[in-house]
KEKE-3310 file (N, C-alpha, C; in steps of 0.2 Angstrom, whole numbers, plus 5000, padded with zeros to 4 digits):
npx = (5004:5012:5010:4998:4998:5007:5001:4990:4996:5002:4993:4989:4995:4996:4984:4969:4956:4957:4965:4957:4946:4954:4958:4945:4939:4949:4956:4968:4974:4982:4992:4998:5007:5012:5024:5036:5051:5062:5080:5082:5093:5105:5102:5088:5086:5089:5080:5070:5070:5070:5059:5049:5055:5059:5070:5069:5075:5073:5067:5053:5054:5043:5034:5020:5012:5002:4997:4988:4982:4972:4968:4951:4947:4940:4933:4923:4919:4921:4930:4925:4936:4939:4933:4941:4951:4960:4963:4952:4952:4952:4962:4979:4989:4992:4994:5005:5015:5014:5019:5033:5036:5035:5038:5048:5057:5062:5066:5078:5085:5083:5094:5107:5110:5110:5119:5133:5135:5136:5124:5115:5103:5086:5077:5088:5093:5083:5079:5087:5089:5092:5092:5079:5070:5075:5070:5055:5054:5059:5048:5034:5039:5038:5027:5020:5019:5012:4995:4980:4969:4965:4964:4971:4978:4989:4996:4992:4996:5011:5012:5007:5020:5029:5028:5030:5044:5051:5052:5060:5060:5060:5075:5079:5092:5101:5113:5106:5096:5103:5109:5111:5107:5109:5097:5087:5085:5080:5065:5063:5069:5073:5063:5050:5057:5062:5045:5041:5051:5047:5032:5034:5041:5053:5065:5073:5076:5074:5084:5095:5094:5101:5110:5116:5117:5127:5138:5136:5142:5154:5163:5176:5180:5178:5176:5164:5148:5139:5131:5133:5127:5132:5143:5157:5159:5153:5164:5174:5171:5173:5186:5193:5192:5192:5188:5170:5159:5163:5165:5149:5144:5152:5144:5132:5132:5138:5126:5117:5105:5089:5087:5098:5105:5096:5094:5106:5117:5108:5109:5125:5125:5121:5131:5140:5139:5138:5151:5159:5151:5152:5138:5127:5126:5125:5110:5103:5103:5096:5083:5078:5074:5081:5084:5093:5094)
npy = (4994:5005:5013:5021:5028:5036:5041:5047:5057:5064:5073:5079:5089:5095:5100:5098:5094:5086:5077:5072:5064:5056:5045:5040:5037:5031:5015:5008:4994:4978:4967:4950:4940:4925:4918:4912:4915:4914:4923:4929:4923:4920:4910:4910:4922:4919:4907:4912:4921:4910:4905:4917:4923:4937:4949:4948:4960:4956:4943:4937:4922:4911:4898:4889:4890:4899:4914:4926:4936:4946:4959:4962:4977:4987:5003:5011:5002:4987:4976:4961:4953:4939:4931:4928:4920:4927:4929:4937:4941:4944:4949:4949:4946:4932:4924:4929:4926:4914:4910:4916:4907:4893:4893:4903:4899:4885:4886:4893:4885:4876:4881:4883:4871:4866:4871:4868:4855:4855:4857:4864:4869:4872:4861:4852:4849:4846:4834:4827:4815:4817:4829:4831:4826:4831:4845:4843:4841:4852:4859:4855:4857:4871:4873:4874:4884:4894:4902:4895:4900:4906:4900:4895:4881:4874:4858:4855:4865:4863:4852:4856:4864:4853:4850:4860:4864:4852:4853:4852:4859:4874:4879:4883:4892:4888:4896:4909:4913:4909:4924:4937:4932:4936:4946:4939:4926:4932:4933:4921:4913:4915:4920:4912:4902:4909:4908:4896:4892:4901:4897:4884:4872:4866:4869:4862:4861:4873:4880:4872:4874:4890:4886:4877:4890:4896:4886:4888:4899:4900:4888:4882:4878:4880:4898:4907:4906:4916:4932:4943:4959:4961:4956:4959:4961:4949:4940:4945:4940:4928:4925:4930:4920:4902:4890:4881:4885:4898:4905:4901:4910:4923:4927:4928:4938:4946:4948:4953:4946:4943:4940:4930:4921:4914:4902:4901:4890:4877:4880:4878:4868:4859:4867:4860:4848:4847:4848:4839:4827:4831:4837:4830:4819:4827:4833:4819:4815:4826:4825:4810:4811:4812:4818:4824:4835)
npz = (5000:4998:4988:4989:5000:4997:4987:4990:4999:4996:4983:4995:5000:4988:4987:4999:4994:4985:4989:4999:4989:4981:4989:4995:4983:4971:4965:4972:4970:4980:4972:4965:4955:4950:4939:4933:4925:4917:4914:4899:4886:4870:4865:4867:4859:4848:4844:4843:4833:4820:4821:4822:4810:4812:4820:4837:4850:4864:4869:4878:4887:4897:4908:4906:4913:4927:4938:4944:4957:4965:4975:4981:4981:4976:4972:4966:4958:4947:4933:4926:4931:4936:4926:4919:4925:4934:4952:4963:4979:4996:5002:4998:5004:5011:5001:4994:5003:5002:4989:4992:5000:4996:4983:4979:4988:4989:4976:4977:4988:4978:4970:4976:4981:4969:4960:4970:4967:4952:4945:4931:4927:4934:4932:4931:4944:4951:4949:4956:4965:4980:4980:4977:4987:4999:4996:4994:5007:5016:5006:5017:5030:5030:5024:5033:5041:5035:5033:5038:5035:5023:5011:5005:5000:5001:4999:4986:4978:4981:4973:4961:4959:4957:4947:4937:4942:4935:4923:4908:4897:4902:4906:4918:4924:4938:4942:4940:4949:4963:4963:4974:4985:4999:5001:4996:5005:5019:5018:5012:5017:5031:5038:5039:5046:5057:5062:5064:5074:5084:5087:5094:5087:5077:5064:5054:5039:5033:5041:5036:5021:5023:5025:5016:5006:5011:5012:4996:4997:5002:4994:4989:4979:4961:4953:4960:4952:4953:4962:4973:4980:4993:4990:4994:5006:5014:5006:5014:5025:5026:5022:5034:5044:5051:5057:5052:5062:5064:5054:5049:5057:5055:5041:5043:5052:5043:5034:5040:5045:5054:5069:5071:5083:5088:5079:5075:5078:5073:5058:5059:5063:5051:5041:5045:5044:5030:5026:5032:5026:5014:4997:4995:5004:5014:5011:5008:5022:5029:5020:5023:5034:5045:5058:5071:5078)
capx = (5000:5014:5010:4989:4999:5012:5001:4987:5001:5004:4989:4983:5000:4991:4974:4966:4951:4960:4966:4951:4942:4956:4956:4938:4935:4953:4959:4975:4971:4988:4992:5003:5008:5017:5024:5041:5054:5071:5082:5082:5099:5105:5097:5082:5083:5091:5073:5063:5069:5070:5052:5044:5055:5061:5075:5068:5081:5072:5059:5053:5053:5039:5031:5014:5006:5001:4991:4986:4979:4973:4964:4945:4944:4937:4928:4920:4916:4929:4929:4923:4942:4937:4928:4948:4957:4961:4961:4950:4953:4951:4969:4983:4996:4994:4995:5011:5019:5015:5027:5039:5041:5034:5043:5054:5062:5063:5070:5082:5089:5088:5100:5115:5111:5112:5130:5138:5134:5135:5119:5117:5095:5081:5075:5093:5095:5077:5078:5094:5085:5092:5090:5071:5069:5076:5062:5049:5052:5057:5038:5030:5041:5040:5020:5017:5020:5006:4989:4977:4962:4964:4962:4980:4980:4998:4997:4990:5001:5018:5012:5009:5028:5036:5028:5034:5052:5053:5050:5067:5061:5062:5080:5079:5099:5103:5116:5101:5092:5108:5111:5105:5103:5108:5092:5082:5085:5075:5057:5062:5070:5074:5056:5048:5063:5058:5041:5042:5052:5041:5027:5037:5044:5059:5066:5078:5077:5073:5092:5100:5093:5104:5118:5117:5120:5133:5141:5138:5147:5163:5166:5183:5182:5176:5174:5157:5144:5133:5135:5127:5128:5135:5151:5164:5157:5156:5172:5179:5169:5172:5191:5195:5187:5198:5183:5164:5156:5165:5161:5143:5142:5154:5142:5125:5133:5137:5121:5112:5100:5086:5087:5104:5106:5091:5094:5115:5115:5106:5115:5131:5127:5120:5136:5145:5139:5140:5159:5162:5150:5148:5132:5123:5125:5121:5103:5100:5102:5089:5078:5076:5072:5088:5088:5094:5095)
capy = (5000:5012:5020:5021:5031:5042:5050:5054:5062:5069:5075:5083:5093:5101:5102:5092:5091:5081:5069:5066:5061:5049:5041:5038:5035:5026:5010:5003:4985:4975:4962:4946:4940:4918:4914:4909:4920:4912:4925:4929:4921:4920:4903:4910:4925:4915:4901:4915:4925:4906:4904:4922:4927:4943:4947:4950:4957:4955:4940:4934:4914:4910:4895:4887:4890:4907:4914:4932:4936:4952:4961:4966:4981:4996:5011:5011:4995:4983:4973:4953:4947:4932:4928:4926:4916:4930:4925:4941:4941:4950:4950:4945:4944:4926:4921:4933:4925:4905:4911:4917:4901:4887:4891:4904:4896:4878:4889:4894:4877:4873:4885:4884:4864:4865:4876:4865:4849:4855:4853:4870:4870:4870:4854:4846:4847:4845:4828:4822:4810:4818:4837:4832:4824:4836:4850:4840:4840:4859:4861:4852:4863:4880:4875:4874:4892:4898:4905:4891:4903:4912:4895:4892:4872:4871:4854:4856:4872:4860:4849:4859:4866:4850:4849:4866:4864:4847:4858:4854:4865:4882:4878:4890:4893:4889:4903:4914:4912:4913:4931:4941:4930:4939:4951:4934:4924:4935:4930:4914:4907:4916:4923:4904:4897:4912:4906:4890:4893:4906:4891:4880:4869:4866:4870:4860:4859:4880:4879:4869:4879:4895:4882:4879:4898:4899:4882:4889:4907:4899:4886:4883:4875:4885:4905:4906:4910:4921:4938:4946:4964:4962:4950:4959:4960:4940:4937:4946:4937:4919:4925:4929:4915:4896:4885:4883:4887:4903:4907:4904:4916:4929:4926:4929:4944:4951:4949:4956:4943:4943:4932:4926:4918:4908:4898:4898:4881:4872:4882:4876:4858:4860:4867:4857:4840:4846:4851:4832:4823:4831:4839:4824:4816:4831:4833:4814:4814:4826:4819:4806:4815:4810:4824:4825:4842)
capz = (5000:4998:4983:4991:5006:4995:4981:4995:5004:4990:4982:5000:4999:4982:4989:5004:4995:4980:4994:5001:4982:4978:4996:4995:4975:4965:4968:4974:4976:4980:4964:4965:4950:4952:4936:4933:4918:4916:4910:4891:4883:4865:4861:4865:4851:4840:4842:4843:4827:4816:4821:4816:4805:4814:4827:4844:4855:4871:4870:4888:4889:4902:4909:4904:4921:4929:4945:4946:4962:4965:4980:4977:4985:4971:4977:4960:4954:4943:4926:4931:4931:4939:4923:4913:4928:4939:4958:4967:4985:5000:5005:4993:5009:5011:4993:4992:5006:4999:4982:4992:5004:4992:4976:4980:4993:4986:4971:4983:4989:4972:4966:4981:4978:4962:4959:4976:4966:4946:4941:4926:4928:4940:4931:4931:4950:4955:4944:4958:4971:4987:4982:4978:4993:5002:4994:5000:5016:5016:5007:5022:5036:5027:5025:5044:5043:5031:5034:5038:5034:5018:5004:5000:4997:4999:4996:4976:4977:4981:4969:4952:4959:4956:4939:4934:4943:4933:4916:4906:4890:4903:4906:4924:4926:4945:4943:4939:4954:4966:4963:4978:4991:5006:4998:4995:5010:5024:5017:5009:5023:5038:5040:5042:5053:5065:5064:5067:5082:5089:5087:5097:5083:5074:5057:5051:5033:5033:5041:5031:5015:5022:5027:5007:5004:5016:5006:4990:4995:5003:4989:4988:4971:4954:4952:4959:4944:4953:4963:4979:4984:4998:4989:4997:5015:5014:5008:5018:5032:5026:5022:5041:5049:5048:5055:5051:5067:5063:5046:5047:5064:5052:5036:5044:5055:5039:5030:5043:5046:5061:5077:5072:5089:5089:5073:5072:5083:5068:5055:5061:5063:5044:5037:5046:5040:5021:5028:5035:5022:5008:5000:4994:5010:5019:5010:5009:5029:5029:5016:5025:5042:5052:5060:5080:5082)
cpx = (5004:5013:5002:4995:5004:5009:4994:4991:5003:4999:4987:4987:5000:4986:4972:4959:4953:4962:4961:4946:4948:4956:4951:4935:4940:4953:4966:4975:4981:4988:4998:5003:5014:5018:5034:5045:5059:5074:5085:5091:5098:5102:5090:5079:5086:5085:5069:5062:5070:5062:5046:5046:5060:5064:5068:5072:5080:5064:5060:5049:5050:5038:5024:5009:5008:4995:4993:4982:4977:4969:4957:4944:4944:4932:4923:4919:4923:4925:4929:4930:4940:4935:4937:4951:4959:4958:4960:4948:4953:4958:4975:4988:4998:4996:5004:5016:5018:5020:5031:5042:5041:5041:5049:5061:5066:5068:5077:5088:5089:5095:5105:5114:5116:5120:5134:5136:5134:5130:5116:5108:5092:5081:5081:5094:5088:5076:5083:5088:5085:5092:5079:5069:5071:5071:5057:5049:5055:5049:5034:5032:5038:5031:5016:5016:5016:5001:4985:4969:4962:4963:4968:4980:4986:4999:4995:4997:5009:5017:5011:5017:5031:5034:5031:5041:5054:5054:5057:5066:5063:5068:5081:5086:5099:5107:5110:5099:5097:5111:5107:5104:5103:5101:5086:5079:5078:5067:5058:5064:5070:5067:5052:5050:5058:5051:5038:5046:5048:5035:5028:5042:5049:5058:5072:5080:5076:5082:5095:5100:5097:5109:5122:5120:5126:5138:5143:5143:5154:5166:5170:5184:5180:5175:5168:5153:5139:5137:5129:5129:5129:5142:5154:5164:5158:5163:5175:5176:5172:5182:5193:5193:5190:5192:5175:5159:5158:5162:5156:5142:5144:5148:5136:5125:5133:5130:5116:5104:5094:5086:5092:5104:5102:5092:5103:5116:5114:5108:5122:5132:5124:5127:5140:5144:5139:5148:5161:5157:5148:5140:5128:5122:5121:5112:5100:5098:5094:5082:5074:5073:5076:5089:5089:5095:5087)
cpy = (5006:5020:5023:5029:5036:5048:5050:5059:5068:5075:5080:5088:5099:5104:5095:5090:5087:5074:5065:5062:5056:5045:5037:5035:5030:5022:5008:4998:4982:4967:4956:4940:4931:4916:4914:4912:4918:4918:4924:4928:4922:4916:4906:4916:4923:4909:4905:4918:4917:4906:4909:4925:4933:4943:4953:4952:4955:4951:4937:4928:4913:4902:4893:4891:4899:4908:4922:4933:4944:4956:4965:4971:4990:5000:5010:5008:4992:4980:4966:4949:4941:4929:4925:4923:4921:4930:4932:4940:4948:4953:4945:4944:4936:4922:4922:4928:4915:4904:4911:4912:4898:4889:4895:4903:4889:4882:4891:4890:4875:4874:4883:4875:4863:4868:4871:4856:4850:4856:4864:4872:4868:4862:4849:4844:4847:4836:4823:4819:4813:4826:4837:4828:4830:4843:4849:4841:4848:4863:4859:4855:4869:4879:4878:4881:4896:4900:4897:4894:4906:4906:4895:4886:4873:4865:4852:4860:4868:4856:4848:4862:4860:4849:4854:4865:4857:4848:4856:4860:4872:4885:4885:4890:4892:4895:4910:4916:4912:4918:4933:4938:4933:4944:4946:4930:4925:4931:4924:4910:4908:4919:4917:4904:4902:4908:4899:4888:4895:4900:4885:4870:4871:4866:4870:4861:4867:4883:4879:4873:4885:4891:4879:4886:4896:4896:4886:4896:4905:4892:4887:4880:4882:4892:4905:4909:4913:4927:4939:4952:4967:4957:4952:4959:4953:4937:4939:4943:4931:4921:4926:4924:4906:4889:4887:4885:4896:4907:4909:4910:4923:4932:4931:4935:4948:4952:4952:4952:4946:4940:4929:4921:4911:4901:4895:4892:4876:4875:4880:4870:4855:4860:4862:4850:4840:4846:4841:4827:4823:4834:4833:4822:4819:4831:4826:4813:4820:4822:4815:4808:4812:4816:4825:4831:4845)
cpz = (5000:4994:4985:4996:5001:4991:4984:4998:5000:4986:4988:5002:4993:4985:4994:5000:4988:4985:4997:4995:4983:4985:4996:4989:4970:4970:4969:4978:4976:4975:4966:4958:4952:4942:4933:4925:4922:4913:4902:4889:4874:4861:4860:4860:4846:4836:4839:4834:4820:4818:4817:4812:4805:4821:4832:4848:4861:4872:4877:4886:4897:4901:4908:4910:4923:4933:4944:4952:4964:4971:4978:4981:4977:4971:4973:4956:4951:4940:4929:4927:4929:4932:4918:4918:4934:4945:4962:4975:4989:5003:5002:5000:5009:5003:4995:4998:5005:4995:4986:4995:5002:4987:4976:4985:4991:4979:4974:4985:4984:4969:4971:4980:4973:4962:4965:4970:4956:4942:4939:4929:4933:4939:4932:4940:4954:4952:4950:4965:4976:4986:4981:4983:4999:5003:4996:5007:5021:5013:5013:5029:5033:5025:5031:5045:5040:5036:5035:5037:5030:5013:5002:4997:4996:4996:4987:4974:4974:4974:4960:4950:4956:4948:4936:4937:4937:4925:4912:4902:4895:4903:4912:4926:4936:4946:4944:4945:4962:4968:4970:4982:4998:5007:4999:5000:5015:5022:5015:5016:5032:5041:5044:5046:5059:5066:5067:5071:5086:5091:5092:5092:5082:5066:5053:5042:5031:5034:5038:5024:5017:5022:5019:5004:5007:5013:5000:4991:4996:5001:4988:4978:4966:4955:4954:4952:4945:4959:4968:4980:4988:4998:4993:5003:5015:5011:5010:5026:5032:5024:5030:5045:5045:5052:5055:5056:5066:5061:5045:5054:5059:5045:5039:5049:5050:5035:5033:5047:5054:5065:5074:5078:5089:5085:5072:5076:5076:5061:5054:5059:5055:5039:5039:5045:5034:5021:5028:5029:5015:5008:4999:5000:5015:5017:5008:5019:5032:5027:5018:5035:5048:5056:5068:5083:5087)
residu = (UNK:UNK:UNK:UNK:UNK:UNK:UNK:UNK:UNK:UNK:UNK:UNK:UNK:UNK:UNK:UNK:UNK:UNK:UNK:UNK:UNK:UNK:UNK:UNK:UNK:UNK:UNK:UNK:UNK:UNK:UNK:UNK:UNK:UNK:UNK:UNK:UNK:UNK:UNK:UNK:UNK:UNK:UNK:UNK:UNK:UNK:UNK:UNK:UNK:UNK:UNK:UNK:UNK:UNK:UNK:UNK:UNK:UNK:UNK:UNK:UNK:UNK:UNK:UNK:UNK:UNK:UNK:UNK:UNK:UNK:UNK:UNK:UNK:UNK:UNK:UNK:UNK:UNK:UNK:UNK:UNK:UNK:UNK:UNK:UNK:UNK:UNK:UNK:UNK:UNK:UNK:UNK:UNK:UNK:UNK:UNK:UNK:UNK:UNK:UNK:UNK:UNK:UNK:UNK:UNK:UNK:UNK:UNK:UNK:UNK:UNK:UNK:UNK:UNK:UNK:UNK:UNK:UNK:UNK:UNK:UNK:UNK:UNK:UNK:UNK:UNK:UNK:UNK:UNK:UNK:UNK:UNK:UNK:UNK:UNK:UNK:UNK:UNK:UNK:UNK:UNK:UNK:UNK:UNK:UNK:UNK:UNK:UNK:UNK:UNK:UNK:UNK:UNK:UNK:UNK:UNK:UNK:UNK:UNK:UNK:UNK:UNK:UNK:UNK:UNK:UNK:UNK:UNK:UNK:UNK:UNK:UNK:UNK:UNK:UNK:UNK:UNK:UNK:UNK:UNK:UNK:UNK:UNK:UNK:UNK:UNK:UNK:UNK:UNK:UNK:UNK:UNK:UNK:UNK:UNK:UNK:UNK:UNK:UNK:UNK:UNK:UNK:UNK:UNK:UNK:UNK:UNK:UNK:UNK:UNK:UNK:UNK:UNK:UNK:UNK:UNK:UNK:UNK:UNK:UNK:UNK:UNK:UNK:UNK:UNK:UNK:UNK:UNK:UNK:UNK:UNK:UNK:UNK:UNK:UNK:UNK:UNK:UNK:UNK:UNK:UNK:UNK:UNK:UNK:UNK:UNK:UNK:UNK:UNK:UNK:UNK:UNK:UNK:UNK:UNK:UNK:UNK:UNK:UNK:UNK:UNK:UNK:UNK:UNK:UNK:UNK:UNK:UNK:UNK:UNK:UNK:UNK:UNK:UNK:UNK:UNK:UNK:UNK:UNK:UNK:UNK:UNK:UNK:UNK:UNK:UNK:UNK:UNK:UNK:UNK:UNK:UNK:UNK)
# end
């Protein structure tokens, strides 16, 4: 609702009686938009421009599936959406916050998975036995923490995701997806985990997914192939620090996260079985719900 609150404020700094008309007569419903844009590469204007004929330089490669969600609130009536697919609610909040844990979170682990074990696409490392076991059993935690009163169906939700992650034609680069995480993180994973604290539960596989990040950042092997906006504060965190108890404490200082304290305990003992078993091992041990923490 910011822009509802900025251009009344604005408007009433012209004229109060302009602010009070748009307050009471436009609308500013809040919109949530689920559909999945791989970054445009050269293959895909090299497809596009063999197919119609004409170069494209900037075409956008989507997925089949698509949720518009929109808030019904309009002072002065509205066009009957609903009748094309669009999903009119009274409050898009909880929708907006099922994306970002369901898919953007599982997207999430997929990508630091994905780059710690090779694997180029969503589809390729959503295809590996012990990272899609793993996603499951992060869906089924990072649920617990929805809304139980707005009509989510998580469980349909989880389950048109695995068909759309399992997509090979979108070809969703895990580097892609990568970028940003200190940015991404907060709502995808560290938001849940609080909750499921606060609840009195645990959130092992919400952990483990930062324990992923934290892996994928101080990967001694390859040139990383993605970028965060805070790179040099992280290496220079994971550069002073000689063990992982450390590291993740210096990591998650640096990114600013919330409730550090509460969470780095199961963080620790995350990174620190990818450190001693490898990742495979570490997310088949969850997977299978080994978890003693």
């Amino acid at each position: 609702m910011t822009a509802h609150r900025l251009v009344i404020e604005f408007a009433t700094l012209r004229d109060p009686e302009l602010g009070r008309y748009i307050e009471q007569n436009v609308a500013f419903p809040s919109s949530m938009v689920d559909r999945i844009v791989p970054a445009t590469t050269d293959a895909d204007r090299e497809r596009v421009a063999q197919a119609l004929g004409a170069e494209d330089a900037w075409p956008v490669v989507t997925e089949p599936f698509m949720q518009w969600v929109v808030e019904d609130n309009f002072p002065m009536g509205r066009p009957a959406w609903e009748r094309h697919g669009v999903e009119m609610v009274t409050d898009v909040a909880p929708f907006e916050e099922m994306k970002l844990r369901l898919l953007n979170g599982a997207h999430s682990a997929l990508a630091y998975a994905g780059q710690l074990l090779g694997q180029e696409t969503v589809a390729d490392a959503f295809a590996d036995p012990v990272i899609h076991g793993f996603v499951k059993g992060l869906w089924r935690e990072t649920a617990r923490t929805l809304s139980a009163h707005a009509g989510l169906m998580p469980d349909e939700y989880t389950a048109r995701l695995a068909d759309r992650f399992a997509n090979p034609a979108l070809h969703h680069r895990t580097a892609q997806i990568a970028n940003d995480g200190s940015q991404k993180l907060p709502q995808r994973f560290i938001s849940p985990l609080l909750e499921r604290l606060d609840a009195g539960g645990d959130a092992p596989h919400l952990a483990a997914g930062v324990a992923l990040w934290i892996a994928a950042l101080a990967n001694r092997g390859e040139p990383r192939a993605f970028t965060d906006p805070l790179d040099e504060t992280l290496k220079a965190a994971i550069a002073n620090t000689d063990n992982t108890a450390d590291t993740v404490a210096a990591v998650l200082e640096a990114a600013r996260f919330d409730g550090i304290d509460r969470y780095l305990p199961a963080v620790i003992e995350a990174c620190q079985r990818i450190s001693d078993d490898g990742v495979s091992a570490a997310l088949a041990h969850y997977a299978r719900g080994d978890i003693t923490q």
